[in-house]
PASEBA-1860 file (N, C-alpha, C; in nm, 3 decimals):
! residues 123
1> XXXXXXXX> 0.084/-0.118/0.000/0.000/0.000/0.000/0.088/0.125/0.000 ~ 0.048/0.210/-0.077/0.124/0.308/-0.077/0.064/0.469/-0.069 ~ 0.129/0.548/0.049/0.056/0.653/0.030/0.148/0.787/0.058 ~ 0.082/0.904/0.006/0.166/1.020/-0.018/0.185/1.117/0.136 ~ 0.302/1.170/0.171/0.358/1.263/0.231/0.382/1.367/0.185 ~ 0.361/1.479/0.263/0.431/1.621/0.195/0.539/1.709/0.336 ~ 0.670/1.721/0.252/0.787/1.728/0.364/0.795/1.901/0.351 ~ 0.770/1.982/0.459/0.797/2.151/0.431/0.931/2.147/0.481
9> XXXXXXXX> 0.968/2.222/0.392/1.031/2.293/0.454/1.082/2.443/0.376 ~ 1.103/2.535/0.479/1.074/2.670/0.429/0.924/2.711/0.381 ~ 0.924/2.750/0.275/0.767/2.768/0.236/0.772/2.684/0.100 ~ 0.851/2.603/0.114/0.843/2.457/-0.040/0.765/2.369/0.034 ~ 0.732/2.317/-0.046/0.693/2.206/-0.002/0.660/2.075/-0.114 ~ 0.747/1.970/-0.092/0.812/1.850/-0.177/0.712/1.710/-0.134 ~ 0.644/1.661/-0.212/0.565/1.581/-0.154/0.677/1.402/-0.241 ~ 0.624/1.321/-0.156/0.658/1.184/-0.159/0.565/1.061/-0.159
17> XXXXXXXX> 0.583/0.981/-0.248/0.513/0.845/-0.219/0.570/0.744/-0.123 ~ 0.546/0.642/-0.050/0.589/0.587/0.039/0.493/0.449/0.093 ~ 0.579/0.307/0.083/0.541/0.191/0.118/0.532/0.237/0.313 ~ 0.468/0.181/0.344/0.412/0.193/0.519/0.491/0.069/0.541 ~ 0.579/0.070/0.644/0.631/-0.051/0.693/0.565/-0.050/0.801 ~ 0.433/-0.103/0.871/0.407/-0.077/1.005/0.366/-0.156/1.090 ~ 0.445/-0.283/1.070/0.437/-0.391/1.120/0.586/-0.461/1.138 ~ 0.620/-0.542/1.248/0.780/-0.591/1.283/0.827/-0.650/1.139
25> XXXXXXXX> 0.753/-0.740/1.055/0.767/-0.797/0.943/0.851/-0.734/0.813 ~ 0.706/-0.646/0.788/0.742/-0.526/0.701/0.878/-0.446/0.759 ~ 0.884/-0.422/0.885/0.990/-0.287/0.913/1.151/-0.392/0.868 ~ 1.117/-0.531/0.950/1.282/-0.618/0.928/1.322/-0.642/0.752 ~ 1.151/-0.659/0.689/1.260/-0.651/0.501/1.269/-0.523/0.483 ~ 1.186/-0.456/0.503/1.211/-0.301/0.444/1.254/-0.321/0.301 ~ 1.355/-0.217/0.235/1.415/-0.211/0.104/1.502/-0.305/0.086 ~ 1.507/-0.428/0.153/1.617/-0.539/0.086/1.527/-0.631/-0.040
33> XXXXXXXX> 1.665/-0.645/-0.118/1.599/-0.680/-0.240/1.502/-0.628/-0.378 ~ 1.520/-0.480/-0.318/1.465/-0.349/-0.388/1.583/-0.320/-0.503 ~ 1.606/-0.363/-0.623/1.677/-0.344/-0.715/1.679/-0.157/-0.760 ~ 1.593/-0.098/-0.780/1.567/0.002/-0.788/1.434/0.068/-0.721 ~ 1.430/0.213/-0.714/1.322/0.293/-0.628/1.335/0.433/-0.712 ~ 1.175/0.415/-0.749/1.166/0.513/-0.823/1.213/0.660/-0.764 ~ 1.167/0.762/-0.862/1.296/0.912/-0.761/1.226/0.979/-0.667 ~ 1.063/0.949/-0.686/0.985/1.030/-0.530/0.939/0.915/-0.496
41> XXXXXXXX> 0.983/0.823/-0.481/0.895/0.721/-0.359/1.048/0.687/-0.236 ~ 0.959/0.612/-0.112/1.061/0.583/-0.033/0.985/0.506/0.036 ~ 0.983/0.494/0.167/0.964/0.387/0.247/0.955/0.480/0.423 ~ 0.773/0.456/0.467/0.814/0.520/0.578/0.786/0.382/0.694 ~ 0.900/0.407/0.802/0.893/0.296/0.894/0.828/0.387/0.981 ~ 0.682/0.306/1.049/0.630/0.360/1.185/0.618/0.259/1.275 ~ 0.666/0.331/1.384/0.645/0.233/1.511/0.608/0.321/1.623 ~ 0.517/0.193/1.745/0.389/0.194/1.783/0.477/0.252/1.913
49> XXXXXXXX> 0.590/0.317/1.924/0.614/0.416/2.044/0.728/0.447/2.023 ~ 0.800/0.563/2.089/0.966/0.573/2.087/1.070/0.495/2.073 ~ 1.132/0.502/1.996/1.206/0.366/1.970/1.408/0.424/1.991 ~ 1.470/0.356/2.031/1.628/0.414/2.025/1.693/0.298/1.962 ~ 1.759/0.323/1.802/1.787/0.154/1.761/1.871/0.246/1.632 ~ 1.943/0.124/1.564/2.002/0.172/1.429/1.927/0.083/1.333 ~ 1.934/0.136/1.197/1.908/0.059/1.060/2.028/0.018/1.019 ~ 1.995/-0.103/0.961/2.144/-0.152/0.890/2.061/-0.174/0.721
57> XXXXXXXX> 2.161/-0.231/0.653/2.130/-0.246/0.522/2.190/-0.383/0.441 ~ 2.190/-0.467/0.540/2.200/-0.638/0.498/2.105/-0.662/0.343 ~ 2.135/-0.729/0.247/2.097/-0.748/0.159/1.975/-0.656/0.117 ~ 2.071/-0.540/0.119/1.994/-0.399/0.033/2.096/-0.346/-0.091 ~ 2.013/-0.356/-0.162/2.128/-0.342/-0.300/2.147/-0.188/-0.359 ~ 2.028/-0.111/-0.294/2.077/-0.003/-0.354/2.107/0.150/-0.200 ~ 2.214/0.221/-0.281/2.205/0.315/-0.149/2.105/0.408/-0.092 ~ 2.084/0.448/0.009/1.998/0.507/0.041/2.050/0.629/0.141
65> XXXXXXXX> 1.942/0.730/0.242/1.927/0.825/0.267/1.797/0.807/0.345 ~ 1.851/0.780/0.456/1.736/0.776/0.575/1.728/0.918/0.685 ~ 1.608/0.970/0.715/1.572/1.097/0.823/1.489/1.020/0.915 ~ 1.494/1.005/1.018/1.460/1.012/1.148/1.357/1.125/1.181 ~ 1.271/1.085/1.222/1.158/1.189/1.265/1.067/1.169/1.398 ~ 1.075/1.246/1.453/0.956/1.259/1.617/0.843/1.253/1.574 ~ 0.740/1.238/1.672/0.575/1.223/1.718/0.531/1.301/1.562 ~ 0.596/1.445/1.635/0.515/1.554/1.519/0.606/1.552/1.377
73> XXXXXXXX> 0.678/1.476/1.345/0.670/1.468/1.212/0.836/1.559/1.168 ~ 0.925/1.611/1.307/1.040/1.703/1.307/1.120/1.589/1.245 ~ 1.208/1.612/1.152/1.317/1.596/1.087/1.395/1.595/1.188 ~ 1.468/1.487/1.289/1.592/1.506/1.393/1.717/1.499/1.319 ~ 1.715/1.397/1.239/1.854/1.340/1.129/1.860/1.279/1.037 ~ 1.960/1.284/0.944/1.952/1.217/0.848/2.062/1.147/0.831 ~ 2.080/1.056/0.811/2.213/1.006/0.740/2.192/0.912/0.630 ~ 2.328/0.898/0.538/2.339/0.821/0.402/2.378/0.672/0.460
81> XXXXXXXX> 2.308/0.610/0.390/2.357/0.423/0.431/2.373/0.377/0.280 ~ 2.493/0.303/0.301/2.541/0.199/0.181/2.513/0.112/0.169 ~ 2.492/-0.004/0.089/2.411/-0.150/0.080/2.569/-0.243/0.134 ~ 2.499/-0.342/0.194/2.574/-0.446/0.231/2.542/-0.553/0.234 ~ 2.624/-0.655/0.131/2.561/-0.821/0.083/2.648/-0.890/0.174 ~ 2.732/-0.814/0.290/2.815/-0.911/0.342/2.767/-0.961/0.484 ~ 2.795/-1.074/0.537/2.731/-1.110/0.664/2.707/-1.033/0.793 ~ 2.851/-1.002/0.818/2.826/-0.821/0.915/2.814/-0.726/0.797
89> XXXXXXXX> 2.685/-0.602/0.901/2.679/-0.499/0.800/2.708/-0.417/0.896 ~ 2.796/-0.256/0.893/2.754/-0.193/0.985/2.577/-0.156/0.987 ~ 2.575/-0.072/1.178/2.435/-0.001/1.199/2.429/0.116/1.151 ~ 2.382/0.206/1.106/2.346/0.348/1.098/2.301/0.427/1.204 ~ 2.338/0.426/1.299/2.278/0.484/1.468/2.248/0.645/1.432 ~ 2.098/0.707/1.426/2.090/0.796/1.471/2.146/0.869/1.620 ~ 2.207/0.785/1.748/2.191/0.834/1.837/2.097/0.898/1.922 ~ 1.996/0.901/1.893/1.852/0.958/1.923/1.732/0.843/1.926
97> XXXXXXXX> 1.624/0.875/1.999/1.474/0.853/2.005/1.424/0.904/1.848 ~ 1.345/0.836/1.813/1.285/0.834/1.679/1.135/0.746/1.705 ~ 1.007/0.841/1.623/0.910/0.774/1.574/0.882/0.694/1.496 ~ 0.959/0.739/1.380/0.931/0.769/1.227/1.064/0.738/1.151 ~ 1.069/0.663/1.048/1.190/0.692/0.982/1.141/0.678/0.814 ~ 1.221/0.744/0.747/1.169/0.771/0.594/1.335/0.709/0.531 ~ 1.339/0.625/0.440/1.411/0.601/0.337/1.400/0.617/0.197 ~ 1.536/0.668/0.143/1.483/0.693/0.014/1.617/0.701/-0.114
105> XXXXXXXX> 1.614/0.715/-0.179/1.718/0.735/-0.321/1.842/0.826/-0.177 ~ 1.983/0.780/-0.218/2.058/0.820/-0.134/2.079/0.989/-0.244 ~ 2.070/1.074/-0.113/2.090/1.228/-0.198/1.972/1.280/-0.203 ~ 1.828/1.225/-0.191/1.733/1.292/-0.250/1.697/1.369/-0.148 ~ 1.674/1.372/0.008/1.661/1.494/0.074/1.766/1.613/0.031 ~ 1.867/1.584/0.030/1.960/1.707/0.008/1.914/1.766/-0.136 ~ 1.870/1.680/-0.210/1.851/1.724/-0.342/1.738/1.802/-0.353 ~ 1.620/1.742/-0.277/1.506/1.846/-0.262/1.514/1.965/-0.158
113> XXXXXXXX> 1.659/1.945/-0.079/1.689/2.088/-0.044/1.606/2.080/0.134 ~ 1.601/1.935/0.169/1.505/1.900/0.314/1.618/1.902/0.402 ~ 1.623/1.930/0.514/1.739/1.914/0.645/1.642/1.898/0.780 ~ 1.730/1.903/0.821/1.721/1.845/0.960/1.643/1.987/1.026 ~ 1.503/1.953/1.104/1.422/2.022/1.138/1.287/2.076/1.023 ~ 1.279/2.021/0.943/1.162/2.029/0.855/1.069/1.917/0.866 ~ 0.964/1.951/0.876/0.807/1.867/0.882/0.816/1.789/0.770 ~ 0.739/1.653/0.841/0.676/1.572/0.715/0.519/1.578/0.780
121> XXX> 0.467/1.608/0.681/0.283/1.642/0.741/0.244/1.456/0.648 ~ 0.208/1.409/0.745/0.111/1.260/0.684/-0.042/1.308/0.612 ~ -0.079/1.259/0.497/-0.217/1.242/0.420/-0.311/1.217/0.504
END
């Protein structure tokens, strides 16, 4: 299922398509095995309270660009993750509490010009 987001920031505002991971199932494949992702879609992970954890990228083939987001939808961080087919992968540790996390084409927040502290308003 897939449904649209719109991320402000400043007075732009960049909208996104996005698979719902919102279940333990869905959140553990996430984008592995995702050969390609089109250039506005991504993947939003929600979970059912505060969570403090890293993403890794075990048999994810393409790179990505994950933001971290609170309750209300704040942009805390972002960082770039590389694919890894090898048995250890590193984690990606925000260091932080997170609601929300959005993955997507590695570059494309920076590219749409999104940082850290900009809204994602949900449909």
């Amino acid at each position: 299922m897939k449904n649209r987001i719109k991320i402000l920031s400043g007075n732009r505002e960049t909208r996104l398509i996005v698979q719902v991971a919102d279940t333990q199932r869905k959140r553990e494949k996430g984008l592995m095995f995702v050969g390609k992702l089109p250039e506005n879609e991504g993947m939003l992970f929600v979970f059912s309270e505060k969570i403090y954890s890293g993403f890794w990228m075990k048999n994810t083939l393409i790179p990505l660009s994950i933001a971290f987001l609170d309750s209300d939808g704040e942009i805390l961080k972002i960082l770039d993750m590389e694919p890894c087919k090898e048995d250890k992968c590193p984690t990606y540790d925000p260091g932080l509490s997170y609601h929300y996390a959005i993955e997507v084409n590695l570059g494309w927040f920076e590219k749409n010009q999104i940082k850290e502290g900009d809204y994602v308003k949900f449909d």
